[in-house]
N, C-alpha and C positions, 0 to 999 in steps of 0.2 A: 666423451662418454666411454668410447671403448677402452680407452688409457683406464679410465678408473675401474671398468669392470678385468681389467686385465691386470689391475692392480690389486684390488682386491681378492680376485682369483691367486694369483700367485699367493699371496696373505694367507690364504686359507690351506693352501698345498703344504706351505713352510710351517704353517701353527700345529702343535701338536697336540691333543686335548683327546677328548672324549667321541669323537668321529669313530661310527661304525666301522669303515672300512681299513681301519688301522690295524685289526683281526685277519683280513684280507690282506694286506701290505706283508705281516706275518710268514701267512703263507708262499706268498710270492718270493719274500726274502728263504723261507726253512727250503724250498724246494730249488734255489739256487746251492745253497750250502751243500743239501744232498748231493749234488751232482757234483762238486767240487771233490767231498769227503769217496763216493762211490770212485772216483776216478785216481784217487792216491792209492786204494786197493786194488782195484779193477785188474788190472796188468799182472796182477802175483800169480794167478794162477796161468795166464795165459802166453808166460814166459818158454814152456817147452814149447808150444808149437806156433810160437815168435821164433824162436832156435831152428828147430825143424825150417819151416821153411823160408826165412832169410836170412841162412847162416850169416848171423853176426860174430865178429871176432870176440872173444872174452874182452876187453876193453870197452867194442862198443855194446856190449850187453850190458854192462857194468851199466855204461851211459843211457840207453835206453829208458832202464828201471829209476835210476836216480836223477833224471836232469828236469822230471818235475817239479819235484819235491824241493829241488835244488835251488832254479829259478822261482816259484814260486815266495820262498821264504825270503829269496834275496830282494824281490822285487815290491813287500808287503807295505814299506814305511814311504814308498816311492808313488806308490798309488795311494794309497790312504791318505796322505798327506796332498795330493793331487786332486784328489776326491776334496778333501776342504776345501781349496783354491777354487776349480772349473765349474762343482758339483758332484753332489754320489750318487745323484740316479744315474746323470752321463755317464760315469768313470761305467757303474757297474752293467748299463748296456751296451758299452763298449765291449765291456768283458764277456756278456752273454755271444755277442758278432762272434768276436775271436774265436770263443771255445769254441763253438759249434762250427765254424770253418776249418779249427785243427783237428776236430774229432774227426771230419770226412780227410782230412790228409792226410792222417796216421791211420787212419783204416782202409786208405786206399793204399798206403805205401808199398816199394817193390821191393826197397831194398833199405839198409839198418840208418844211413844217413837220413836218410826222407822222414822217417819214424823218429828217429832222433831230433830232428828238426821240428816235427812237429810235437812231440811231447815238451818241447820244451816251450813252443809258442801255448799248448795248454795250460804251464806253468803261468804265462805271464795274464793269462784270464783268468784263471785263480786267483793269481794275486790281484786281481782287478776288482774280484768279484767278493773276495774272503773279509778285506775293512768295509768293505761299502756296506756288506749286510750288516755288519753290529753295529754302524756307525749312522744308518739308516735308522735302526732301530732304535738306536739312543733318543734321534731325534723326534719317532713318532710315538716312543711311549715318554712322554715327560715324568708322569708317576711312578714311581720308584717303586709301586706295589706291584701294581698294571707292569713294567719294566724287569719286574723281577721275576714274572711267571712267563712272558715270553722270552725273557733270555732260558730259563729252563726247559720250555720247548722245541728251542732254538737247539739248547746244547744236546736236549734226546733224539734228537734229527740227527746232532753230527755222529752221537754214538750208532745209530742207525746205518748210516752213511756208510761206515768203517766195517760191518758186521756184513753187511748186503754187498758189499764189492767184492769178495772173493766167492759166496754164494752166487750173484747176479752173472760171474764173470763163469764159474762152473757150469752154471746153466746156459747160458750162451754157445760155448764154446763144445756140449756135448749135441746139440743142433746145429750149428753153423760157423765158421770159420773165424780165426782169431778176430781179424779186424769188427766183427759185429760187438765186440766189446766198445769199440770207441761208438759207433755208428746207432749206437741207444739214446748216446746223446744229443744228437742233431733235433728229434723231432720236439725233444720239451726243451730245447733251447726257442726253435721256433713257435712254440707257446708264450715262454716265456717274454720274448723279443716284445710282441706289440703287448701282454697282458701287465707288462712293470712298466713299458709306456705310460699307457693309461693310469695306471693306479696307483704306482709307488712315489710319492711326495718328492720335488728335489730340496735341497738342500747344502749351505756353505757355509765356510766360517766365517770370521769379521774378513776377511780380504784384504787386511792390512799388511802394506810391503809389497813387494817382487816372492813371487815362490821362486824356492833356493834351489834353481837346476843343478849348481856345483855341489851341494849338497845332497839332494838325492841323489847323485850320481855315486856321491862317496860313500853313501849307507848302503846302496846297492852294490856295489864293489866290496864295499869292505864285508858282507852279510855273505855273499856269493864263497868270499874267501872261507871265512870264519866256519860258515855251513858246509863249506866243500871238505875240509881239512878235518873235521870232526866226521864227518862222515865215512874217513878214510881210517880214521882211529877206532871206528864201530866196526869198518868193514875186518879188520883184523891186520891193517898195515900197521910199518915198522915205526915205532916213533919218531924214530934219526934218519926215516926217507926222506930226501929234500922233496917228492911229490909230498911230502904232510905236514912236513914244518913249512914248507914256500908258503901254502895257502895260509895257514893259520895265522903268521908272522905278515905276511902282505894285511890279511886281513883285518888283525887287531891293529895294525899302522892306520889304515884308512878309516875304523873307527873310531880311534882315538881324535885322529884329524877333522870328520863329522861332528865328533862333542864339542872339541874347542872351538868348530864354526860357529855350531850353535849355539855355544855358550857369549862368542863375542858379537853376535847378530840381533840388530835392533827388532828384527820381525823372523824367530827362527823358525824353519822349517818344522820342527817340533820341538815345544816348548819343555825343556829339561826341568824347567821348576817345578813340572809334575811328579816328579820325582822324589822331591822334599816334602810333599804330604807322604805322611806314614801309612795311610790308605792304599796308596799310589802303590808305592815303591813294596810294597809288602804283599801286595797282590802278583805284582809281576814276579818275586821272588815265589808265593808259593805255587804259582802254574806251571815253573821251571823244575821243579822240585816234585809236583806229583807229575806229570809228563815223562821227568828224568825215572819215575820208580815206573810209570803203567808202561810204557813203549821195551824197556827191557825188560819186566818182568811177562811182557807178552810173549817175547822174542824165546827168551829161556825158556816158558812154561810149552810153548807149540815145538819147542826143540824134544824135550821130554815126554810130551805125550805122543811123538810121533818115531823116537828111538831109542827111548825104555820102557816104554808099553806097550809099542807096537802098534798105533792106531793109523789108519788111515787119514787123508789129509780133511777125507770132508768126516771121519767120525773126529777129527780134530777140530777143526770150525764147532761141530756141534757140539762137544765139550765147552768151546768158549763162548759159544751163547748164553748161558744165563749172566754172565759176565755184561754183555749187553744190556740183556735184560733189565738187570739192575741197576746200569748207570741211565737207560731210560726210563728206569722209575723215581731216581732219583732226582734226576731233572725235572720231569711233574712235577715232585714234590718241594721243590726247592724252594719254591715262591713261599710256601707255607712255612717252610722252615727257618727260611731267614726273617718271616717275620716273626715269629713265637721268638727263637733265639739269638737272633743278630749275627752279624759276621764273624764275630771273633769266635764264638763258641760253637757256631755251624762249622769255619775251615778247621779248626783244631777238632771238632769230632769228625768232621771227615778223615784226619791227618791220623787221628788213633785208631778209628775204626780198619783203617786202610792194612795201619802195624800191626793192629791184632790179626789179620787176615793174613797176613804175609810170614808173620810168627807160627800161625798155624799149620800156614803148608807148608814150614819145614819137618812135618809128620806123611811127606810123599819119600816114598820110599823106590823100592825095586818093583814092587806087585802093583797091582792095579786099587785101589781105592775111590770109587764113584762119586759117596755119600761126600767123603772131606773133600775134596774137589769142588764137587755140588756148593759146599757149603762155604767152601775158602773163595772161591771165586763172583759167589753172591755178596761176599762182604767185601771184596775188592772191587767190586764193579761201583757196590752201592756208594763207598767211600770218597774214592777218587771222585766219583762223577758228584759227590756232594763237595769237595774239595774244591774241582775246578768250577762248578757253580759260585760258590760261594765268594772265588777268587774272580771271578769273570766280571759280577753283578758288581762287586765293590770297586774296582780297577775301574768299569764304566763308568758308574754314578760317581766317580771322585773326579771324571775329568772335565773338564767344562765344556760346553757343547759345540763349541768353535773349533776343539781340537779333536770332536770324536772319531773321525775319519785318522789322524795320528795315534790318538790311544789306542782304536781298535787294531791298527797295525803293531803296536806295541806289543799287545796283548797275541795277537795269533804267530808273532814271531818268537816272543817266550816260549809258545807252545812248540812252535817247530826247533827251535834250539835245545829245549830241555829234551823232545823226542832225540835228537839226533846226540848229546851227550850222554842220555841215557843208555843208548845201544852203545856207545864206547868204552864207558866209565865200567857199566854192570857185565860187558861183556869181558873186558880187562881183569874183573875180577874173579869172573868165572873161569876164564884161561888162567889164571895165577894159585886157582884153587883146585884146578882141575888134572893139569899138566904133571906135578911131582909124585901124582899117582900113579903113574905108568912111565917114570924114571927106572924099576927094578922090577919087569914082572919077568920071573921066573920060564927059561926055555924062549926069552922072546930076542933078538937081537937089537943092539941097543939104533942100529938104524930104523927098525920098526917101530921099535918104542919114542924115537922122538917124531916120525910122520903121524903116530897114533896122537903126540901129547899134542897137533894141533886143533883138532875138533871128534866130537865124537863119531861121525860121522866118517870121518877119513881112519879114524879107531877101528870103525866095523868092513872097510873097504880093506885095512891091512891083514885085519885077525882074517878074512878070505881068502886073499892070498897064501896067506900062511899056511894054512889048515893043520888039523891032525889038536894034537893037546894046548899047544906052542897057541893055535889060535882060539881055540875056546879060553885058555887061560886071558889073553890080553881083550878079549870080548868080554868078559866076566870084570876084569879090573879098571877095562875103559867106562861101563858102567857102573862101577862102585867109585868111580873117581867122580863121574859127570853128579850125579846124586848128592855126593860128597860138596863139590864145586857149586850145585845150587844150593844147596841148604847154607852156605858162607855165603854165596850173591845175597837170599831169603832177607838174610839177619844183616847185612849190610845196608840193602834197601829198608829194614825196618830200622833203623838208625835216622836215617836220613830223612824218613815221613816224620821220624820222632823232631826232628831239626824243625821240618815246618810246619809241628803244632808248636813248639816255641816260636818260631817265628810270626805266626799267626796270632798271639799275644799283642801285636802292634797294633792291629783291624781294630775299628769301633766296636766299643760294648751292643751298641744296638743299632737297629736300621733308622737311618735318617730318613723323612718322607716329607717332601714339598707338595703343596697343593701344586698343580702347575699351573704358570701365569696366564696362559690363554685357554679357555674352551671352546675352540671354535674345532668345525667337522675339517678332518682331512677330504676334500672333493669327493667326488666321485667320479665318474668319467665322464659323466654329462658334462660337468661344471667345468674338468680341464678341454674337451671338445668347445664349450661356446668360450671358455677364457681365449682356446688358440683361433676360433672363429673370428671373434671382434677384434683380437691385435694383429 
């Protein structure tokens, strides 16, 4: 008898239907993503008095800030895919233990190693925690309608996430000491720990085969690589440094060698055929695409309003709030919108509205401008975030639900590749557009003029030195170049949104919607309490 009640129980954990509590699972899941997303920002502002006091070398500072973001991405297809195999409740309570044990290690840390050490074990609960939530979700909303308004909740959470990390981390940090940044997380991790116990459903895929250890290893290698090396091309390294070609070159090796595993593997660790639906493959193209235009065009616009307008960092934060904003109202709204207009005409008006935005603000100039700002920035927020919605919900529902814990990893590594190509590609072009404008300025010497032509920034540290006319001239020219350099980045990036409203040409004319095959309730926690009672 308990056998059956314990059989059935699980039944009803694994079914996905119309169960109350799958609004609560929701939750459970948006407020793990929170704490992921807070924690990729969190650390920006709290870097000078990480500096201050454990002077870390320039190298391990570097490493510090980046071996989250690093490890996380690399580690995405390795858990998700593991998540199918074991389960994704386990994988992602796994993840909640980890985080909240690295958060007290890096906020206890003395010294740069220790913090290093552990920002990057936070990476590896991220990425624990990052496919489990979508792939969770996939599971518990089967309706496509139901599915498409919580993944837009989902995704105004993450925009949430990213906007609250350098606010959350300011305010911390003007009360109480750097590490209280990490040490926010510990106590809703320990919420979290026994409350997705109890309530978030598990779930796996067919279980067919050996899961491919040599495999994941290689997609973690070769991702580590791929993400490392790009990351060095953003940070403003040399092309022809063997630190940027090693990684990049190691890395597309051991990718290449992951695809032909899985391409000759009877039960592959992630199934590439997914690939050859045009749904599939077109999704993950345009996340890459608007990711590559939002993450640099971030980077550029807070460079600019913080040293051609002069703004402070937090009157710059609030500048890119409506930007927020708007990509959480867009998520809201998303579910509605992709039913009225379907995929294809939702991501390619994301993908236009995005280029009309970006077209616009290349009307920023030298003086200050509020209103166009106000206004360029509410259409870039709204755009993107109806972009990557649109691209999220479709990539999901096209994958079969065996594989979701792999799709969802697909999908949040797109996002981390096209961020990290982003800042390389648009920053490369803002250096190439920037730089031959302070080749000739006038009383400057041509040793100053090429320390000026590497960022604006190091432009106004020389024109001080210099002082007298010699320096106002090259402060004057370093900012008619930088302005110059964004309005070419501007219209480059609107090229490239234009690319993936053609590309988005491929997505379905309309939303597909299945009844789902079971209506049974997702538990509640009575029901898994006497299911773990009686077996």
């Amino acid at each position: 008898m308990s056998g059956t009640t314990t059989a059935a129980a699980a039944l009803r954990r694994r079914a996905a239907g119309a169960g109350a509590n799958r609004w609560v699972v929701l939750v459970v899941l948006c407020v793990s993503l929170l704490l992921v997303a807070v924690d990729a920002t969190v650390l920006h502002v709290a870097v000078p008095a990480v500096t201050e006091d454990l002077r870390p070398g320039a190298i391990e500072l570097l490493w510090i800030v980046d071996i989250y973001p690093l490890v996380c991405a690399s580690l995405l297809i390795l858990f998700g895919t593991l998540g199918d195999r074991v389960g994704r409740r386990r994988v992602l309570l796994l993840g909640y233990g980890l985080f909240g044990i690295a958060s007290g290690l890096a906020a206890l840390a003395h010294d740069p190693q220790v913090l290093i050490l552990a920002r990057a074990l936070l990476g590896v609960g991220g990425a624990m925690i990052m496919p489990a939530t979508l792939s969770i979700l996939r599971q518990v909303f089967p309706d496509r309608r139901e599915r498409a308004l919580a993944i837009g909740i989902w995704s105004a959470v993450a925009a949430v996430g990213a906007a609250v990390g350098p606010l959350l981390g300011g305010f911390l940090l003007e009360h109480f000491w750097w590490g209280s940044v990490f040490l926010v997380n510990i106590p809703l991790m320990l919420v979290s720990l026994p409350v997705g116990r109890l309530l978030l459903p598990e779930s796996k895929g067919d279980g067919k085969g050996p899961w491919d250890v040599v495999g994941a290893l290689l997609a973690a290698a070769g991702l580590f690589g791929a993400v490392l090396g790009v990351k060095r091309l953003g940070g403003g390294e040399s092309v022809d440094s063997v630190f940027t070609v090693a990684p990049l070159v190691i890395g597309a090796v051991l990718l290449f060698l992951f695809v032909r595993r899985q391409r000759r593997r009877a039960h592959p660790l992630v199934d590439l055929r997914m690939f050859a639906r045009p749904a599939f493959s077109t999704s993950v193209g345009c996340i890459v695409l608007a990711m590559l235009a939002l993450v640099g065009l971030e980077l550029i616009a807070a460079q600019y309003l913080q040293l051609v307008l002069g703004l402070s960092p937090l009157e710059t934060g609030l500048r890119l709030l409506p930007l927020t904003f708007a990509a959480m109202a867009a998520g809201l709204a998303g579910a509605r919108m992709l039913r009225r207009f379907g995929p294809r005409r939702m991501v390619c008006a994301g993908f236009g509205l995005t280029a009309a935005a970006v077209v616009l603000l290349t009307a920023m100039g030298r003086s200050d401008n509020p209103g166009l700002l106000l206004f360029g920035f509410v259409l870039l927020g709204f755009g993107l975030e109806t972009t990557l919605f649109g691209a999220y919900e479709s990539m999901l529902s096209e994958a079969p639900q065996e594989q979701a814990g792999g799709a969802a990893a697909i999908g949040e590594t797109s996002y981390q590749l096209g961020a990290g190509i982003g800042i390389a590609l648009l920053g490369s072009v803002m250096n190439a557009a920037y730089a031959p404008g302070l080749a000739h300025v006038g009383g400057v010497p041509a040793s100053a003029s090429t320390a000026a032509s590497h960022s604006l920034g190091e432009a106004y540290e020389v024109a001080a030195q210099l002082g007298g006319p010699a320096g106002d001239a090259l402060r004057h020219a370093a900012r008619d170049s930088f302005v110059h350099g964004l309005h070419v980045t501007l219209l480059v990036s609107a090229g490239l949104l234009l690319l993936g409203a053609v590309m988005a040409l491929r997505l379905p004319r309309a939303m597909q919607c299945e009844a789902p095959a079971v209506e049974a309730e997702i538990p509640g926690p009575r029901e898994v309490v006497e299911s773990r009672v009686s077996a």
